[in-house]
mmCIF file of the N, C-alpha and C atoms, coordinates in Angstrom:
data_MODEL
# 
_entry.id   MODEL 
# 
loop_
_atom_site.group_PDB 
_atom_site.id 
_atom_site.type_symbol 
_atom_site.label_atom_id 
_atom_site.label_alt_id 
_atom_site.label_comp_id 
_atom_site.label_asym_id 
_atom_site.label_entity_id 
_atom_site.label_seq_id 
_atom_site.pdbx_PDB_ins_code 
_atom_site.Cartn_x 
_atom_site.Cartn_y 
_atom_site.Cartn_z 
_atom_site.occupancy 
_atom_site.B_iso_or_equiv 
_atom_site.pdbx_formal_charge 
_atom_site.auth_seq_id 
_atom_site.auth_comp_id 
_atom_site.auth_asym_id 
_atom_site.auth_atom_id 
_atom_site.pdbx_PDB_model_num 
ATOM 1   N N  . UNK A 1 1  ? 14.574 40.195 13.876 1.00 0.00 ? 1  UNK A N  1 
ATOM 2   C CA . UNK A 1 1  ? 15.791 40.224 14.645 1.00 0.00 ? 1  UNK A CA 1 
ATOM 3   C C  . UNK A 1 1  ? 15.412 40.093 16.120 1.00 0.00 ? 1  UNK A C  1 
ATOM 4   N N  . UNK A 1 2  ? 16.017 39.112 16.785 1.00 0.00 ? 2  UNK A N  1 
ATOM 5   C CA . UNK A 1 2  ? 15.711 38.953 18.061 1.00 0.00 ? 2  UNK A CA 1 
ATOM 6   C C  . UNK A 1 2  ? 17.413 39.670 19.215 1.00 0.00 ? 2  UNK A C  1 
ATOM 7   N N  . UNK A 1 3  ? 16.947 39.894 20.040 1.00 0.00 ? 3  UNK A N  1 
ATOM 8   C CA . UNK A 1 3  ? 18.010 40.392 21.239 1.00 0.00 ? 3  UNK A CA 1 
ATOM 9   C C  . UNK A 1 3  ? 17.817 39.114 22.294 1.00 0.00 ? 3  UNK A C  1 
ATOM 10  N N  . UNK A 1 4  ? 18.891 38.622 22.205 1.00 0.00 ? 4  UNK A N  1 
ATOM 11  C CA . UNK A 1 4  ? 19.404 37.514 23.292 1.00 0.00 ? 4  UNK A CA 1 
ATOM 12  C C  . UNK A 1 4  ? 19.230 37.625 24.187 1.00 0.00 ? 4  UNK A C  1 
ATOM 13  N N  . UNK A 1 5  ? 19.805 38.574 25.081 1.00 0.00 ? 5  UNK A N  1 
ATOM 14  C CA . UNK A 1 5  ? 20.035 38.974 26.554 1.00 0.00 ? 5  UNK A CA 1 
ATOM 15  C C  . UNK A 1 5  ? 18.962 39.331 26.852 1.00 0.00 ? 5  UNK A C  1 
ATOM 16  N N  . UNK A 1 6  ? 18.561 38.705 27.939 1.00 0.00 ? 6  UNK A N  1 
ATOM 17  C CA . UNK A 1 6  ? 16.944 39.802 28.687 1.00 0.00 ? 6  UNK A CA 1 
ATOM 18  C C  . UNK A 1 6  ? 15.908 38.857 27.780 1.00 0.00 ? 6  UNK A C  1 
ATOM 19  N N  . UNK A 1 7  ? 15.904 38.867 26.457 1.00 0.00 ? 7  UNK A N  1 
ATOM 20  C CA . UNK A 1 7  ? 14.830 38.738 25.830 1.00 0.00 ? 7  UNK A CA 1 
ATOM 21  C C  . UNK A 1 7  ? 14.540 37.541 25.131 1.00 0.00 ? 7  UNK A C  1 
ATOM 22  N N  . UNK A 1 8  ? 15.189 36.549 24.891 1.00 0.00 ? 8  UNK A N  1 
ATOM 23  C CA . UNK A 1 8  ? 15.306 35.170 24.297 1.00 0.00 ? 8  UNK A CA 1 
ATOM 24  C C  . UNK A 1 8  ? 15.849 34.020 25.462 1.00 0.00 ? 8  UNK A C  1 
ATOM 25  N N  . UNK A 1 9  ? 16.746 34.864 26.283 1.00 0.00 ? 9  UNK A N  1 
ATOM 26  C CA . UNK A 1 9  ? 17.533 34.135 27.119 1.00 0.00 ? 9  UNK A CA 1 
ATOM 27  C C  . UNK A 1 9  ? 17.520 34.965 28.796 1.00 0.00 ? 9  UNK A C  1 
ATOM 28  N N  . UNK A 1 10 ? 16.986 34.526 29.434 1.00 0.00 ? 10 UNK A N  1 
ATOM 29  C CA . UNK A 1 10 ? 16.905 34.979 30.773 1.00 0.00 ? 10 UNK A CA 1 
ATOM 30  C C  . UNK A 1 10 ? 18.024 34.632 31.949 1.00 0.00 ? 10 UNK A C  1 
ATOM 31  N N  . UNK A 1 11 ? 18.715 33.505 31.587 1.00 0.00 ? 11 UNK A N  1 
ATOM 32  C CA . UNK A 1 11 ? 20.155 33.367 32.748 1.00 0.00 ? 11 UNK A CA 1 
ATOM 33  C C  . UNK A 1 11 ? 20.707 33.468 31.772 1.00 0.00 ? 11 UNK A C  1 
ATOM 34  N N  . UNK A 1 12 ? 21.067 34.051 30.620 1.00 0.00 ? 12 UNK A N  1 
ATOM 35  C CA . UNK A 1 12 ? 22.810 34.641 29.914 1.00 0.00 ? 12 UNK A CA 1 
ATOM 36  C C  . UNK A 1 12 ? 23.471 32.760 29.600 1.00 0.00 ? 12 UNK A C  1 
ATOM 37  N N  . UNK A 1 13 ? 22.512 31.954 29.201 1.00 0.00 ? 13 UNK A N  1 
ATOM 38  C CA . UNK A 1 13 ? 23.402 30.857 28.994 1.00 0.00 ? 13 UNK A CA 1 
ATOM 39  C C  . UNK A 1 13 ? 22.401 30.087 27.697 1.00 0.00 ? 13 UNK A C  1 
ATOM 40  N N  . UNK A 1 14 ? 21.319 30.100 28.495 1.00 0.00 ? 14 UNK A N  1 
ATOM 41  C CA . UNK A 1 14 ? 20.652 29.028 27.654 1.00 0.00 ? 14 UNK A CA 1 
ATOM 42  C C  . UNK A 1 14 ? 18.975 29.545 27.110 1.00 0.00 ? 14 UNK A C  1 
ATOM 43  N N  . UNK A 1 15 ? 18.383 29.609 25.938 1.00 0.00 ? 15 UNK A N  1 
ATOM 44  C CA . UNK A 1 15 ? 17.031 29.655 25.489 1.00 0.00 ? 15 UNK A CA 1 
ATOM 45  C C  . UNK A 1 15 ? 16.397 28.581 25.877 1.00 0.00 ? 15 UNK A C  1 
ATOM 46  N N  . UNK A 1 16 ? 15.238 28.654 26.492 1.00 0.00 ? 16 UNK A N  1 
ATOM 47  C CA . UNK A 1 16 ? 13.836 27.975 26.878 1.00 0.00 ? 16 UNK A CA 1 
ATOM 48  C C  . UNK A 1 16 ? 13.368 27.024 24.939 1.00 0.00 ? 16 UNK A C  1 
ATOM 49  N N  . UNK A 1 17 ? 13.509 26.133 25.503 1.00 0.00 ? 17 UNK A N  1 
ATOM 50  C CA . UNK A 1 17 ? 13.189 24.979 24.502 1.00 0.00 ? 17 UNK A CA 1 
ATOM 51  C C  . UNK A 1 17 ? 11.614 25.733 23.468 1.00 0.00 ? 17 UNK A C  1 
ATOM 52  N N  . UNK A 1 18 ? 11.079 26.209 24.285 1.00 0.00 ? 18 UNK A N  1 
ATOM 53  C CA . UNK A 1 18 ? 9.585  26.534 23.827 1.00 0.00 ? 18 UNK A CA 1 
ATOM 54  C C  . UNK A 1 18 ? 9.905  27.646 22.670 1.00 0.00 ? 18 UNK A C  1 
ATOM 55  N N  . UNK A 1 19 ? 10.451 28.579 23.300 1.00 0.00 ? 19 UNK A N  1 
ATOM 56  C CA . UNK A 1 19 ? 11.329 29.979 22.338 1.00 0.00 ? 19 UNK A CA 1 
ATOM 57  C C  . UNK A 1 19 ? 11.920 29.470 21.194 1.00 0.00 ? 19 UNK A C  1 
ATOM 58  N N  . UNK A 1 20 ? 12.814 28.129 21.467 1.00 0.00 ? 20 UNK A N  1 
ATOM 59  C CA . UNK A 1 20 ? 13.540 27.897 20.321 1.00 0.00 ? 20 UNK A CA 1 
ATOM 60  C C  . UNK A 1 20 ? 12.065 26.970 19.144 1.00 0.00 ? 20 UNK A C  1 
ATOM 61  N N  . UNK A 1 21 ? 11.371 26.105 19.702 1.00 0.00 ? 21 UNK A N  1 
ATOM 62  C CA . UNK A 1 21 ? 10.549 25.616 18.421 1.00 0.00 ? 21 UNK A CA 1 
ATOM 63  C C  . UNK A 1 21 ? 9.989  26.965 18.287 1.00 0.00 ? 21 UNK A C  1 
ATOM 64  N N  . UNK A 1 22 ? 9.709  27.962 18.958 1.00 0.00 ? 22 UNK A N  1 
ATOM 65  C CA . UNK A 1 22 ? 8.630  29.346 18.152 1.00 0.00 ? 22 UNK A CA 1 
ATOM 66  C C  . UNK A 1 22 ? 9.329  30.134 16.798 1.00 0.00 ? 22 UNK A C  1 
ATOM 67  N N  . UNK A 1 23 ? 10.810 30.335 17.371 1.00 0.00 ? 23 UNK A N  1 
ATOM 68  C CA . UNK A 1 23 ? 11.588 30.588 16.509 1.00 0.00 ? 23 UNK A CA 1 
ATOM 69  C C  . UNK A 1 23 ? 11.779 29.820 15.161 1.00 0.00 ? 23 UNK A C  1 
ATOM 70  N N  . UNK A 1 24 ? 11.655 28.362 15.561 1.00 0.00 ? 24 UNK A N  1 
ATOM 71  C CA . UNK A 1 24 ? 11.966 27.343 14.270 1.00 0.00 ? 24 UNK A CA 1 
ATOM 72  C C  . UNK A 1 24 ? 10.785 27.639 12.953 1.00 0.00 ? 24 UNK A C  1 
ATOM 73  N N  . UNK A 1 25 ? 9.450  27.827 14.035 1.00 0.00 ? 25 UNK A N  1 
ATOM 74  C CA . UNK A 1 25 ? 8.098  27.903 13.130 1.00 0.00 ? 25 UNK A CA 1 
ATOM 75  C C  . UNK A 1 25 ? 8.264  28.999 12.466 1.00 0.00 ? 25 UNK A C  1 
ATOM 76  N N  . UNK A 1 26 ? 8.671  30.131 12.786 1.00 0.00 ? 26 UNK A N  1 
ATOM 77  C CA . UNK A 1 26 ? 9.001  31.457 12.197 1.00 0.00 ? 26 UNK A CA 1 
ATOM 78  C C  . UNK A 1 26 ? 10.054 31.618 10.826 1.00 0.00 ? 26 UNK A C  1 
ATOM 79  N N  . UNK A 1 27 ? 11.024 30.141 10.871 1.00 0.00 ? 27 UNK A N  1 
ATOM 80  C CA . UNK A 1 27 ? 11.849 29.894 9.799  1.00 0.00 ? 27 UNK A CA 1 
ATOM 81  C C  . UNK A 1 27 ? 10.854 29.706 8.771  1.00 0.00 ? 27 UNK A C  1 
ATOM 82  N N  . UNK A 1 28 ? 10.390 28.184 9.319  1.00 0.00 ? 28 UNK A N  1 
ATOM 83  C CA . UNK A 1 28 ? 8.982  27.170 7.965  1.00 0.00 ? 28 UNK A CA 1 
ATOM 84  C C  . UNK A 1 28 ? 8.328  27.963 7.012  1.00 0.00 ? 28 UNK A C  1 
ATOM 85  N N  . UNK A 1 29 ? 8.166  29.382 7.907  1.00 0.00 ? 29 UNK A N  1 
ATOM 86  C CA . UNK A 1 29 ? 7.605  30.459 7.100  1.00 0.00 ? 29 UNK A CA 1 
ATOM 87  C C  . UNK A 1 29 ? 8.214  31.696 5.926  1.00 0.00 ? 29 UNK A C  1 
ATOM 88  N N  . UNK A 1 30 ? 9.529  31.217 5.923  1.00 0.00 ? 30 UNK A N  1 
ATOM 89  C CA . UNK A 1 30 ? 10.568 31.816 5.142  1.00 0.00 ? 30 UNK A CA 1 
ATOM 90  C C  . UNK A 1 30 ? 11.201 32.970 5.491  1.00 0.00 ? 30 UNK A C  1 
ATOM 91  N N  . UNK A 1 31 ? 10.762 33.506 7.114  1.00 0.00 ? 31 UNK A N  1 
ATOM 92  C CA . UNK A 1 31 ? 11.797 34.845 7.918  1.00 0.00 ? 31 UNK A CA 1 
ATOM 93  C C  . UNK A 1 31 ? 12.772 34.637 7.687  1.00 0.00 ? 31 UNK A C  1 
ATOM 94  N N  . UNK A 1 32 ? 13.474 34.746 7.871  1.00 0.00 ? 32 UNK A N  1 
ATOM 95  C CA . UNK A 1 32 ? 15.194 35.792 8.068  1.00 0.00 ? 32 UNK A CA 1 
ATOM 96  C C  . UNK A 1 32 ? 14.855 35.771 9.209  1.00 0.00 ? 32 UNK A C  1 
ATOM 97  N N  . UNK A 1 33 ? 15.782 34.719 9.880  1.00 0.00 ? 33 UNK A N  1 
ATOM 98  C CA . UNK A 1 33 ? 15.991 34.967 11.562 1.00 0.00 ? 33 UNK A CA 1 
ATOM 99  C C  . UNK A 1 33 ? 17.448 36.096 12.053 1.00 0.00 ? 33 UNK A C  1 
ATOM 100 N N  . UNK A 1 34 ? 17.216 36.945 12.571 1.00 0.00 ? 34 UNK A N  1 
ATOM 101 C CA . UNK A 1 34 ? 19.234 37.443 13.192 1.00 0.00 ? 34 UNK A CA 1 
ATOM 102 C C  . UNK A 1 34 ? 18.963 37.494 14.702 1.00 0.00 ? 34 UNK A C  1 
ATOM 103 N N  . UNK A 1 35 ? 20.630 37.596 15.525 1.00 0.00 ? 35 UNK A N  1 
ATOM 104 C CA . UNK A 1 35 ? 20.423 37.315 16.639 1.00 0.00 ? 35 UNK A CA 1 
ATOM 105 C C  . UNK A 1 35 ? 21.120 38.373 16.880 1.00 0.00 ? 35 UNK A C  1 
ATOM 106 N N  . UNK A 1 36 ? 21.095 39.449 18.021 1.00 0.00 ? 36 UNK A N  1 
ATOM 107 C CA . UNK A 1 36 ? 21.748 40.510 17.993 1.00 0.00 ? 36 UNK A CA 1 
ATOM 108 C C  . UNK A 1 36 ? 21.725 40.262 19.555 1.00 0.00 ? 36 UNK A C  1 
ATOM 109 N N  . UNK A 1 37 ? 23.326 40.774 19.870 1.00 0.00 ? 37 UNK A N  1 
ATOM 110 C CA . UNK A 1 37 ? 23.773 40.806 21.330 1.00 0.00 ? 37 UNK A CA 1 
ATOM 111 C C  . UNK A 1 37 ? 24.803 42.239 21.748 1.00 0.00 ? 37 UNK A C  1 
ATOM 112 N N  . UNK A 1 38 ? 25.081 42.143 22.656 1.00 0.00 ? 38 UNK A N  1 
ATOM 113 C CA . UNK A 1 38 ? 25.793 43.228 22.970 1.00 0.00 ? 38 UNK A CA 1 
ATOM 114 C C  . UNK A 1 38 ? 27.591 42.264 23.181 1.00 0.00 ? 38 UNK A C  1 
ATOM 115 N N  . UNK A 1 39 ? 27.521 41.138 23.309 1.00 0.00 ? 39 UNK A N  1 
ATOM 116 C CA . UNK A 1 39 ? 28.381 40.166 23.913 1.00 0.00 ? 39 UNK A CA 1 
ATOM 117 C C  . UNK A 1 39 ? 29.379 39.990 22.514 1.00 0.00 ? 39 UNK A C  1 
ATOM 118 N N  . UNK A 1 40 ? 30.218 39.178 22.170 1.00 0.00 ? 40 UNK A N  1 
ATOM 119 C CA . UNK A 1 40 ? 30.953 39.021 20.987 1.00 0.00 ? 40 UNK A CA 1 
ATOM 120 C C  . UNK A 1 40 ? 30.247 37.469 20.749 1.00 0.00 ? 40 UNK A C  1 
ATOM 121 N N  . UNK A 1 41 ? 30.241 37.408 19.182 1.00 0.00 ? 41 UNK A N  1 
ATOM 122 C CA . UNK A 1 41 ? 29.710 36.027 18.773 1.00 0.00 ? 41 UNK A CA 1 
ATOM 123 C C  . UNK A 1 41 ? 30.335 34.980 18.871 1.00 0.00 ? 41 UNK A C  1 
ATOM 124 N N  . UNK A 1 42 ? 31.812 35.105 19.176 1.00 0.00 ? 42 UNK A N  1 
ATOM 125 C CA . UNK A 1 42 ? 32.105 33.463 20.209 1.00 0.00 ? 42 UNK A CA 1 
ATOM 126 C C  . UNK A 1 42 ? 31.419 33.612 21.299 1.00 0.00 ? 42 UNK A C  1 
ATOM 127 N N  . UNK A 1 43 ? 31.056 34.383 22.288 1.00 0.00 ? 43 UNK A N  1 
ATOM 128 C CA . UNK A 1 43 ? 30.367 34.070 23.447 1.00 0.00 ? 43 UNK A CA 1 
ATOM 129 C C  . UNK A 1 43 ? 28.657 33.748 22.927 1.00 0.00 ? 43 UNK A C  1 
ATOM 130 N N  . UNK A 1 44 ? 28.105 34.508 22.052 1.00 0.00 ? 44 UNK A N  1 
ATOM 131 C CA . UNK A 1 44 ? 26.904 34.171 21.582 1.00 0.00 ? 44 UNK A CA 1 
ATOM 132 C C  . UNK A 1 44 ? 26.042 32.709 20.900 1.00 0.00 ? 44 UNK A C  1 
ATOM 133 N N  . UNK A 1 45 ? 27.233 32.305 20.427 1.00 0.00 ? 45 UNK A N  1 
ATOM 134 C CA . UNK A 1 45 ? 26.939 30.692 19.969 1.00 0.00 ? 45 UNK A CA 1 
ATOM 135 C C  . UNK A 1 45 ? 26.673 29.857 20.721 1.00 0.00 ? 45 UNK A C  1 
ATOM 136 N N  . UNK A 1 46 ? 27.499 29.607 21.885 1.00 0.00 ? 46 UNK A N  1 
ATOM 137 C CA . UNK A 1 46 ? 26.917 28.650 22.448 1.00 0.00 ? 46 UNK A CA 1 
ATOM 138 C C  . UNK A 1 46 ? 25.467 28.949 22.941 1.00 0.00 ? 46 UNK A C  1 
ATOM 139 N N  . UNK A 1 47 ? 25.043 30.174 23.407 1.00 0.00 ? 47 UNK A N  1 
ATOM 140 C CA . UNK A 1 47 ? 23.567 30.056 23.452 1.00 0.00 ? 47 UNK A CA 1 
ATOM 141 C C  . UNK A 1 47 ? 22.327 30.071 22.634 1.00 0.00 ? 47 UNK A C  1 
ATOM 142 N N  . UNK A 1 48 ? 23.142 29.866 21.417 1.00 0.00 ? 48 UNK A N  1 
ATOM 143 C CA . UNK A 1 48 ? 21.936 29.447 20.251 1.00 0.00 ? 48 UNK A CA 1 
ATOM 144 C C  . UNK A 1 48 ? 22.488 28.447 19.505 1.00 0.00 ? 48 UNK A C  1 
ATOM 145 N N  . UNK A 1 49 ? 23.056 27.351 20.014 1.00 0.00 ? 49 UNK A N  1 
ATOM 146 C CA . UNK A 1 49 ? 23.621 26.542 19.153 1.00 0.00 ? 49 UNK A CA 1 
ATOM 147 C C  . UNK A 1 49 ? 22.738 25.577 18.100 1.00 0.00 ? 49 UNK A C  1 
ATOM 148 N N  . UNK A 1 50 ? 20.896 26.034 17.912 1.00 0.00 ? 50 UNK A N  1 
ATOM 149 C CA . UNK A 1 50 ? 20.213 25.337 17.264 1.00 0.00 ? 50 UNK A CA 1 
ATOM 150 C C  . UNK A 1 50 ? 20.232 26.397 16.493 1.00 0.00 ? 50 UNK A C  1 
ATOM 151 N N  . UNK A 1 51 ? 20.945 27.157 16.227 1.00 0.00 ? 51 UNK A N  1 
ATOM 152 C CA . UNK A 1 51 ? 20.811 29.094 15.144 1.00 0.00 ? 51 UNK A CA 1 
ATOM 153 C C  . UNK A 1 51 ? 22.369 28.939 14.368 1.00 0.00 ? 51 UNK A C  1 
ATOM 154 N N  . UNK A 1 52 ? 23.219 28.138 14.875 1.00 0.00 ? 52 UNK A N  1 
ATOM 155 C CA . UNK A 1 52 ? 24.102 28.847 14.392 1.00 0.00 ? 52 UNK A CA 1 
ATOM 156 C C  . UNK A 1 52 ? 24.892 28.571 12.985 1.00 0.00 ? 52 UNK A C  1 
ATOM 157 N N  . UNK A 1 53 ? 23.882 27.875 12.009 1.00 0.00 ? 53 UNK A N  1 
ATOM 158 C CA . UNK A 1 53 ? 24.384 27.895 10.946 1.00 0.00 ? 53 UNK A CA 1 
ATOM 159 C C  . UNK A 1 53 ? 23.424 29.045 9.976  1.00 0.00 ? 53 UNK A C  1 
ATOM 160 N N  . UNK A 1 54 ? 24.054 29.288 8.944  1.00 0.00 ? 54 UNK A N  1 
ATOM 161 C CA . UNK A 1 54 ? 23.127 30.553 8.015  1.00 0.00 ? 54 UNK A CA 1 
ATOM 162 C C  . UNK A 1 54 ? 21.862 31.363 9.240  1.00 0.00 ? 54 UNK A C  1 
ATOM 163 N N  . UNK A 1 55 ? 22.568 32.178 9.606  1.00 0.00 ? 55 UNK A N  1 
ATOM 164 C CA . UNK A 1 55 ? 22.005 33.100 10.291 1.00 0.00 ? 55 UNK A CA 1 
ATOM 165 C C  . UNK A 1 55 ? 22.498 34.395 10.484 1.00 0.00 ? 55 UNK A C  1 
ATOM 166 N N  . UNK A 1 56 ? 21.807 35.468 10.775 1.00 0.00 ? 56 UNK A N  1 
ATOM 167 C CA . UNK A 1 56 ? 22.755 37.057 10.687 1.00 0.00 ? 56 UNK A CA 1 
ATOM 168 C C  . UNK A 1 56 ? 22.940 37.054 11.872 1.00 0.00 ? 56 UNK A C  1 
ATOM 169 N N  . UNK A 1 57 ? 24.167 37.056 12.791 1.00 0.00 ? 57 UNK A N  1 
ATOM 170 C CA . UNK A 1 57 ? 24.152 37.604 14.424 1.00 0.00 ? 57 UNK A CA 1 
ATOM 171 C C  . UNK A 1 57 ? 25.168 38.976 14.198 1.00 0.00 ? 57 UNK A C  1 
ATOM 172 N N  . UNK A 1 58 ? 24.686 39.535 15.312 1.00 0.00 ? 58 UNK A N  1 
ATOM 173 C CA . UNK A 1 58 ? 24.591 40.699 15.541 1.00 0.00 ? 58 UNK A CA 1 
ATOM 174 C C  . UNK A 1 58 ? 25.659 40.974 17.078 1.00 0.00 ? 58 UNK A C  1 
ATOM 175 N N  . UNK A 1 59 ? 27.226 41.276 16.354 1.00 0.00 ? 59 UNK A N  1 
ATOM 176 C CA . UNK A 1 59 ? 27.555 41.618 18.385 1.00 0.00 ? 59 UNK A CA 1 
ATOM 177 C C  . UNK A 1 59 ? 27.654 42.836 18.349 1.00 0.00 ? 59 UNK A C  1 
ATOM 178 N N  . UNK A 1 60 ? 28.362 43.101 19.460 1.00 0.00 ? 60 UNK A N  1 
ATOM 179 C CA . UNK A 1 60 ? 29.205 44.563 19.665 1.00 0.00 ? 60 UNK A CA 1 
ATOM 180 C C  . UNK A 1 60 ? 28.336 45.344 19.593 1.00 0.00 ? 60 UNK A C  1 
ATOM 181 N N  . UNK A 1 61 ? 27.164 45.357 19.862 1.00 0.00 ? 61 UNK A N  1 
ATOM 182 C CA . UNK A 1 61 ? 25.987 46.580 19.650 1.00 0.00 ? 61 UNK A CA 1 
ATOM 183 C C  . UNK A 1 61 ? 25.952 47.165 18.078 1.00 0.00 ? 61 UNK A C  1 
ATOM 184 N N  . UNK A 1 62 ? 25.963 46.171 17.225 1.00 0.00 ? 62 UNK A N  1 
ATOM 185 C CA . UNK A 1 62 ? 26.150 46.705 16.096 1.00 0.00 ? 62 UNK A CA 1 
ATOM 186 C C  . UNK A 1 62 ? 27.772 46.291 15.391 1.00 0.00 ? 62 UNK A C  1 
ATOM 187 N N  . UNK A 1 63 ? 28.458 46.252 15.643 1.00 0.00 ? 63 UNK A N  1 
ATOM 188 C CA . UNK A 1 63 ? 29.517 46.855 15.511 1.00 0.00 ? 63 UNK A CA 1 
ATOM 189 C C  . UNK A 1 63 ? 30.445 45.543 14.808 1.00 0.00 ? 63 UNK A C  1 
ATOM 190 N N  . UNK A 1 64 ? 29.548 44.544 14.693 1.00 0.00 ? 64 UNK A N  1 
ATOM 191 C CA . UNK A 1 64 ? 30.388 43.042 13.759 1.00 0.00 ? 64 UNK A CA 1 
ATOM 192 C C  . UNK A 1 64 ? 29.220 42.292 13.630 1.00 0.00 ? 64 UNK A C  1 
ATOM 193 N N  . UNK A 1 65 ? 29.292 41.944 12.319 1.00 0.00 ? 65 UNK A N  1 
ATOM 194 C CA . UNK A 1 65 ? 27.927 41.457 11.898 1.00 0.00 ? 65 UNK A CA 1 
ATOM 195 C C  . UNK A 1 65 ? 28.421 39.918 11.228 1.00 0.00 ? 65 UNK A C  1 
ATOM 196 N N  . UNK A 1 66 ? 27.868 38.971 11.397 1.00 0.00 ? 66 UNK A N  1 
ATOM 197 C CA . UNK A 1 66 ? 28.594 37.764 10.962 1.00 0.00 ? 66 UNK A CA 1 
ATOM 198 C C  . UNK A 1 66 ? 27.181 37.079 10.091 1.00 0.00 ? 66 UNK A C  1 
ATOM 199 N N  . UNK A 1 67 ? 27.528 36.251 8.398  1.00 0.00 ? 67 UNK A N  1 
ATOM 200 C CA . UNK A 1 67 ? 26.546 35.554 7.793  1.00 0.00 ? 67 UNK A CA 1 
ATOM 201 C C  . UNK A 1 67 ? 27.365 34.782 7.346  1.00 0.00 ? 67 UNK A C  1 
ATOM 202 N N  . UNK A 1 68 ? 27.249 33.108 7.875  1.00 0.00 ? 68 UNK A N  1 
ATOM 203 C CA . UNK A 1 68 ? 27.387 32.165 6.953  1.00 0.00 ? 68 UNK A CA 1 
ATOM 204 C C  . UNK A 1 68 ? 28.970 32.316 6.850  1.00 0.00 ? 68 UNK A C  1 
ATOM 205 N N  . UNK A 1 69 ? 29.186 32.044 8.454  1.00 0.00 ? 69 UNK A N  1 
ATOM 206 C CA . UNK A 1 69 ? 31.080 31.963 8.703  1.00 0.00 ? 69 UNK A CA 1 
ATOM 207 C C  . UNK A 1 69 ? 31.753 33.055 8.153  1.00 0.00 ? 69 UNK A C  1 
ATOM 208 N N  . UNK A 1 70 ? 31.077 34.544 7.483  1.00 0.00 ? 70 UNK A N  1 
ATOM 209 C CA . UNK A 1 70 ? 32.096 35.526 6.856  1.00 0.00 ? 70 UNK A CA 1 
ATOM 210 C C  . UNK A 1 70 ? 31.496 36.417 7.756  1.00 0.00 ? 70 UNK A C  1 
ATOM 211 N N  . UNK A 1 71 ? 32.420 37.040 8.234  1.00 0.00 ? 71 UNK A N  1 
ATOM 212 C CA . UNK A 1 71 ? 32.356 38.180 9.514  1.00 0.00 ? 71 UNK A CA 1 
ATOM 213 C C  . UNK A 1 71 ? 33.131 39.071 8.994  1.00 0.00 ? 71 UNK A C  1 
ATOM 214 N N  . UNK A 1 72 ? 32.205 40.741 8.568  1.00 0.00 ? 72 UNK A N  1 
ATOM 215 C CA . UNK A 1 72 ? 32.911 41.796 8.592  1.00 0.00 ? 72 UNK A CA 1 
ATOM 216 C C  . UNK A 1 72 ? 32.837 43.171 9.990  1.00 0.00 ? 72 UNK A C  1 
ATOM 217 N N  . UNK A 1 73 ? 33.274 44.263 10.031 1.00 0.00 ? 73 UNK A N  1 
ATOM 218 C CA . UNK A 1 73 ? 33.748 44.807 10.915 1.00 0.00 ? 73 UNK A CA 1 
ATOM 219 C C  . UNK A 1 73 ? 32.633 45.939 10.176 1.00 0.00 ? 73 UNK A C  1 
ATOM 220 N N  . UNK A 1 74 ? 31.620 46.410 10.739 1.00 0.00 ? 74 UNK A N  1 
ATOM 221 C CA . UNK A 1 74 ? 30.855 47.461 10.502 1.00 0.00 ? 74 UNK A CA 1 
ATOM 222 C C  . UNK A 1 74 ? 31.820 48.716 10.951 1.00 0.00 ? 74 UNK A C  1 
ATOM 223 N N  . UNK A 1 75 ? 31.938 49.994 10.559 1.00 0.00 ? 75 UNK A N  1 
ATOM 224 C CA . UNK A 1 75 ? 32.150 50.976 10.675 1.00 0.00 ? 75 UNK A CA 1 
ATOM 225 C C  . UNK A 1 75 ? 31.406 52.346 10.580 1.00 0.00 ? 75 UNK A C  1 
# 
């Protein structure tokens, strides 16, 4: 599980090309990639738009967890 903000993405918009093939190599290998933000996952997509199919993201600090277009409401 990676954290966006601060840590994948340094201006809040866009991932460094290099991050994203490291990430890709980390797929080849059969991980489970998730992307966890504090932001809501319409704002989160566009900055991983090479992530955003079959992937776990993570908003709301927890708090909505989305796989594969079905988004439930953690409680």
């Amino acid at each position: 599980m990676f954290d966006v903000d601060g840590t994948l993405s340094f201006n809040g918009t866009e991932i460094n090309e290099m991050i994203i093939e490291s990430i890709k190599k980390l797929e080849q290998y059969s991980n489970q990639i998730a992307f966890a933000s504090a932001r809501p996952i319409r704002d989160l997509l566009p900055i991983i738009p090479a992530f955003t199919d079959n992937h776990l993201l993570i908003d709301g600090n927890g708090s909505i967890v989305q796989m594969k277009n079905n988004t439930s409401n953690e409680k």
